[in-house]
C-alpha positions in Angstrom: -70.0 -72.4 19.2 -69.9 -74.1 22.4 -70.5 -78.0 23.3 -74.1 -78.9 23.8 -74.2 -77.8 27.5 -75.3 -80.4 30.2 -78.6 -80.2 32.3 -77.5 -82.7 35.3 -76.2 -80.1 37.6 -78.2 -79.8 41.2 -79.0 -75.9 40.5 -79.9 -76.9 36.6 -83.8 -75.8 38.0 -82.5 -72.3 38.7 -83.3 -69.5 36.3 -79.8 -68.2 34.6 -81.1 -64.4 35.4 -80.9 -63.2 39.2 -84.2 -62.0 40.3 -82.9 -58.5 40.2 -82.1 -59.1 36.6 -85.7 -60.7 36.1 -87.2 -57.2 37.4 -84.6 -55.1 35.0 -86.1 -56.8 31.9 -89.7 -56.5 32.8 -89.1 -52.8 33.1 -87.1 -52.4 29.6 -90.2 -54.4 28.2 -92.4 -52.1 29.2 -90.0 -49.1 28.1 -90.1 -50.6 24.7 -94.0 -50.5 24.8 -93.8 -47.3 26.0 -91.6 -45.8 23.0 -94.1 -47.4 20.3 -97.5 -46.5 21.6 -96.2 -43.1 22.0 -94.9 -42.9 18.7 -98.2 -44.6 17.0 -96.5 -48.0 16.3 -98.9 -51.5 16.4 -97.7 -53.9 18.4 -98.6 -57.4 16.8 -97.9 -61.1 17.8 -97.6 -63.1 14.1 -96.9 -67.2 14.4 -93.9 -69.0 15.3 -94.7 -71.9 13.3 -94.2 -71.1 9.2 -94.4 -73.5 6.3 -91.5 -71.6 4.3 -87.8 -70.7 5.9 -85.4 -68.4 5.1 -82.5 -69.4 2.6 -79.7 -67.5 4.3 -76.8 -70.0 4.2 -75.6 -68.7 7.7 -78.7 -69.0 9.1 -80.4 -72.6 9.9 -83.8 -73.1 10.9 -85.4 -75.6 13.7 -87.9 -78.3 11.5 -91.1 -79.4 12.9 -94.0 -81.4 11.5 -97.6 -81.3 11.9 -99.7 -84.2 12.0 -104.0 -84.5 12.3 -106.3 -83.2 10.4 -105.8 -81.5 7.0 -102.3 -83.1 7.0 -102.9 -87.0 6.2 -98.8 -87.6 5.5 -97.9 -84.7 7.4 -96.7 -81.4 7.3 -93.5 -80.0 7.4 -93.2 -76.7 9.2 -90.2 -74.4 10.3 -89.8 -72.2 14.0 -89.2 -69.1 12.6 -85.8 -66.8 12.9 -87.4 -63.8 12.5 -91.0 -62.0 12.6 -90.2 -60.1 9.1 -92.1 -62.0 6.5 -95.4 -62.2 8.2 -94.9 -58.5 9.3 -94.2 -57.2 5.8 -97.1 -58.9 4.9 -98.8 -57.0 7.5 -97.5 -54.1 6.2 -98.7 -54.6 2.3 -102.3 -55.2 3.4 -101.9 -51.9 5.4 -101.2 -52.0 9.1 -98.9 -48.8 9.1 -95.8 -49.0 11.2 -95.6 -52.1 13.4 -93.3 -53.9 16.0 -93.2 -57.0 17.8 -91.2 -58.7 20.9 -90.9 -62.0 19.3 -89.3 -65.6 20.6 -87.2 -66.5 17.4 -85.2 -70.1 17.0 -82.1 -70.6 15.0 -80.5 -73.8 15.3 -76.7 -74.3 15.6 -76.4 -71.0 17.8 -75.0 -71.6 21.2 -72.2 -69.6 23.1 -71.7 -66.0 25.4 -73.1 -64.4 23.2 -76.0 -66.7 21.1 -79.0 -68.8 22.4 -81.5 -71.5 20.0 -84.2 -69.2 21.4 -84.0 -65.9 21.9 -86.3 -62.7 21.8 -85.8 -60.3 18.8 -87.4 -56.9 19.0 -88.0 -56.4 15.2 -90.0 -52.9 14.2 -91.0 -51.6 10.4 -91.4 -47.8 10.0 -92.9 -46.7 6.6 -91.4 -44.0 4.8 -88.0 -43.7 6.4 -85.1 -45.1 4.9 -82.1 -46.9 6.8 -80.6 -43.9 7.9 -83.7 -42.1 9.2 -84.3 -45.7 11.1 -80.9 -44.9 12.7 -82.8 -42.0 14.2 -85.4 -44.4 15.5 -82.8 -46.6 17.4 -80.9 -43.8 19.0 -84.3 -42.4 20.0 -85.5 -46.3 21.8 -82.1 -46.8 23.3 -81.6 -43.3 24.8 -85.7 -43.8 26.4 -85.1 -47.7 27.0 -81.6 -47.2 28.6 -82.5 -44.5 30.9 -81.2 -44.5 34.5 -79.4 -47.8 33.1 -76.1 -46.3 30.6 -75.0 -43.0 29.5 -76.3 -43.9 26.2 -74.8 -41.2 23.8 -76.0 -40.7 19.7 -74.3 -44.1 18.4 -71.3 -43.1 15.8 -72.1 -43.9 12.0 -69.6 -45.2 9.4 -70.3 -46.5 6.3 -68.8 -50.4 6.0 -65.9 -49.1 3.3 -64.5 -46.9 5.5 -64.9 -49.0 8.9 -63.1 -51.9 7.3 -60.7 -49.5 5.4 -59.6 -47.8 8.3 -59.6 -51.1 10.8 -57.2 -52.9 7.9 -56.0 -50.9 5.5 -58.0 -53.2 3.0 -60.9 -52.1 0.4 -64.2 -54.9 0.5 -65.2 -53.9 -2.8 -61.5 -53.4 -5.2 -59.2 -55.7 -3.0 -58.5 -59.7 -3.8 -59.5 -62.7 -1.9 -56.0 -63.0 -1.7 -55.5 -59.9 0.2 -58.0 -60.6 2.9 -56.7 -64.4 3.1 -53.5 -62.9 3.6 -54.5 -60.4 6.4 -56.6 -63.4 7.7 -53.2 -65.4 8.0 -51.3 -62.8 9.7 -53.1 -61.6 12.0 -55.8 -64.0 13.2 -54.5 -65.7 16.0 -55.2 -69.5 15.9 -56.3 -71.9 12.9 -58.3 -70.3 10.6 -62.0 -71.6 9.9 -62.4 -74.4 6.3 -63.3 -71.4 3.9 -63.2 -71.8 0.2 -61.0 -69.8 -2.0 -63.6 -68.0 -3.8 -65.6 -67.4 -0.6 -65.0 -63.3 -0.2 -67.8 -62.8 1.8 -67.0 -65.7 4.1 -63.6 -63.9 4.3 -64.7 -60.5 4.8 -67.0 -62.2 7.8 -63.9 -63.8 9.4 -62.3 -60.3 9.9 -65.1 -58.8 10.9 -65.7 -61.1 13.7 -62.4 -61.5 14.8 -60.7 -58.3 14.5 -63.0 -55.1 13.5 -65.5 -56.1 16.1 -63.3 -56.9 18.4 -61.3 -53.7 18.0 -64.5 -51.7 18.3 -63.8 -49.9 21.9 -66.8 -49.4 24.2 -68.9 -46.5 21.8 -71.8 -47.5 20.2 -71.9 -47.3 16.3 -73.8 -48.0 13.3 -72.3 -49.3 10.6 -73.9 -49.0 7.3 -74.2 -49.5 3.6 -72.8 -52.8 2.6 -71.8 -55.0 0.0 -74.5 -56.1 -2.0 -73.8 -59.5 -1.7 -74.0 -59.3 2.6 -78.1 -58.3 2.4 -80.4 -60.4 0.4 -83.6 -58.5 2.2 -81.9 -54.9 1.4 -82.3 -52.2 -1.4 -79.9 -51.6 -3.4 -77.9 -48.3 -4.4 -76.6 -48.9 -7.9 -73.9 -46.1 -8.7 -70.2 -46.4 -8.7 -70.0 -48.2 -5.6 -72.9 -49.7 -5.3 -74.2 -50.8 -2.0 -77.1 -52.8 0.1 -79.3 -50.0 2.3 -78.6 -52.1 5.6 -76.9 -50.7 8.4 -75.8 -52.9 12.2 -75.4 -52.0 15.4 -72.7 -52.4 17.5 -72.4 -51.8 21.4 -68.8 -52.0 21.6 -67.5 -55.2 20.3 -71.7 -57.3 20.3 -74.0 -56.5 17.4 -77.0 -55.7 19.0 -79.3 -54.8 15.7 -79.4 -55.6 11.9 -81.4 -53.3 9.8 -82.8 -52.6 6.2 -84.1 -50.3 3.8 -86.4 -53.1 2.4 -86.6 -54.6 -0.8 -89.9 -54.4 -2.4 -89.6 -55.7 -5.3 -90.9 -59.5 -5.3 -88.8 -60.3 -8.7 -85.6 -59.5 -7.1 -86.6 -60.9 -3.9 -87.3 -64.3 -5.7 -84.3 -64.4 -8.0 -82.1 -63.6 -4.3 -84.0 -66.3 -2.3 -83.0 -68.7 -5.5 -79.3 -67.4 -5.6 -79.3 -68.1 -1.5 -80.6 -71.7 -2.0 -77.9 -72.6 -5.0 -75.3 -71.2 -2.5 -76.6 -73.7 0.6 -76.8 -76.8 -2.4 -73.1 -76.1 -3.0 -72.3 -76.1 1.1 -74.1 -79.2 1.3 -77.0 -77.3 3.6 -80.6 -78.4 2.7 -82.4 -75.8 0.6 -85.0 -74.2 2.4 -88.6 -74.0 1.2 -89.2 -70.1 -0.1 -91.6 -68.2 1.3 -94.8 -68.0 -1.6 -96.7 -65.6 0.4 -94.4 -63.4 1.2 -93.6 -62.8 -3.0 -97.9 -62.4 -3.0 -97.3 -59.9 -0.7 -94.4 -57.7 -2.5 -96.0 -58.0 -5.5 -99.1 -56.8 -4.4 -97.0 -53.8 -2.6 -95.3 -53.1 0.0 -94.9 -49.5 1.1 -91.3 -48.4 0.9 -89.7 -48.8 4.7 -86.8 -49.8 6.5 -87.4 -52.4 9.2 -84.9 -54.0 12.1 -84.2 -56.7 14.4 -82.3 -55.8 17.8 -81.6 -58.3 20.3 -83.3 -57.8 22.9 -81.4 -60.6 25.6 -78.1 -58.9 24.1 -79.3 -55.4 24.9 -79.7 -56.6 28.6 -76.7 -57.9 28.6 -74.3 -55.4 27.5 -76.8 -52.5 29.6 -76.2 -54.5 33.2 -72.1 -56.1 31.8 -73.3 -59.4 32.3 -71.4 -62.2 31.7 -73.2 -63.8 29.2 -77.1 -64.1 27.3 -77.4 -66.6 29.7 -77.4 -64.5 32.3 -80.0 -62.1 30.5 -82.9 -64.3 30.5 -85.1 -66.6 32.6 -84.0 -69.9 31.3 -81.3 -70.7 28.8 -79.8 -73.9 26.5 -78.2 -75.1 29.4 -81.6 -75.1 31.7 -84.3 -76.3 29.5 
């Protein structure tokens, strides 16, 4: 990521987005309501502020405390990344199929393409499953794009074949040494401190610097990963087995993230455990799991797939901006 950006330049007041821009985005936010109240979708608004985080190593949260009343020594509280764990709560006591435009904050994120804040549109449809979500997002983009890109029925590939036929290597049979040894010849530049046994930190490094890359300019779902890559997902035990998540790619940015969701709140503990052993071995603190959300998969939540799609990002790539700066109001480098 980039340097901390500096805020003592005269125009520093200015918004990053032109006015134009500014008008563009009001317009998709309305598209977006549009879609969900005509297809029987709740929009909610669930807290920024949460006393548990999530435990995804790659992901680090923004810490907060609150102080007064109630709270004698204090109270530490987190700025959430995502919506999902108050929404599938929403979900198990009944709401039906929800969405929400949500201001999310993850800490460490700064470049072209990433912002500390940021707006996720995240949406849960009961009784679809990830591919039948797909559906979903072709149907938004193709209403929320209109007039804007020739937005076409996004390709799908499962993540075997993608990476199979971008390197020539299998994720699931191949070595670590096989991918280190890609890695070293053909990454251009030093590569990134990963350890030996990291796979999945060495699967990511060819994703993001060669498959996505690579990608052209259609859009395309990739889907059903390895299990390790989706602590939130199902999973589909068989000879292969695989994690019910799919992405979205508009040409080379991932614009969404999505999952048939795990339901089961013994699994989902024993993963939010495994995530927090992996951040003790980085050195990362662990990160405070989310009690309520377990209350609320054990109670039951209804089988659905949910996702997240950048919303800044989906502005960005519709107009070919420059940058997410240039997608929103006020950026890192303006607050």
């Amino acid at each position: 990521m980039s340097a901390v950006p500096k805020t003592d330049s005269p125009a520093h007041w200015r918004p990053g987005a032109g006015i134009d821009v500014l008008h563009t985005r009001a317009m998709l936010l309305a598209r977006v309501r549009d879609f969900f109240r005509e297809n029987g979708v709740l929009e909610v608004d669930t807290p920024v502020l949460s006393g548990a985080a999530g435990t995804d190593p790659a992901i680090e949260s923004f810490r907060t405390a609150y102080s007064g009343p109630g709270a004698a020594d204090g109270r530490p509280l987190y700025l959430h990344t995502s919506p999902e764990f108050f929404m599938k709560r929403l979900l198990a006591a009944g709401s039906g199929p929800v969405y929400q435009l949500s201001h999310v904050f993850r800490n460490g994120e700064y470049g072209p393409r990433h912002n500390p804040e940021f707006m996720l549109l995240e949406w849960y449809r009961p009784g679809l499953d990830h591919h039948a979500l797909m559906d979903d997002v072709d149907a938004l983009l193709a209403a929320v794009l209109d007039g804007l890109v020739d937005y076409c029925t996004a390709r799908r590939v499962s993540y075997r074949d993608w990476f199979v036929e971008g390197t020539g290597l299998d994720p699931w049979t191949d070595s670590i040494e096989a991918f280190q040894q890609f890695a070293a010849q053909r990454l251009e530049g030093a590569l990134p401190p990963l350890a030996a046994d990291d796979k999945d930190g060495w699967l990511d490094l060819i994703v993001t610097h060669w498959l996505e890359p690579e990608a052209g300019t259609q859009a395309q779902f990739v889907y059903d990963y390895p299990p390790s890559q989706a602590s939130l997902a199902r999973l589909r035990h068989g000879d292969r087995p695989v994690a019910e998540r799919f992405e979205l790619y508009f040409g080379a940015v991932e614009l969404a993230n999505g999952f048939h969701e795990l339901a089961d709140a013994g699994e989902q503990q024993a993963r939010f455990a495994a995530e927090n052993a992996r951040r003790a071995q980085r050195g990362q603190p662990e990160m405070p799991v989310d009690k309520a959300l377990l209350d609320a998969l054990a109670y039951g939540l209804p089988d659905c797939s949910g996702v997240a799609l950048g919303f800044d990002r989906l502005l960005m790539v519709a107009l070919g901006l420059s940058g997410i700066d240039a997608a929103m109001p006020f950026g890192f480098d303006r607050v």
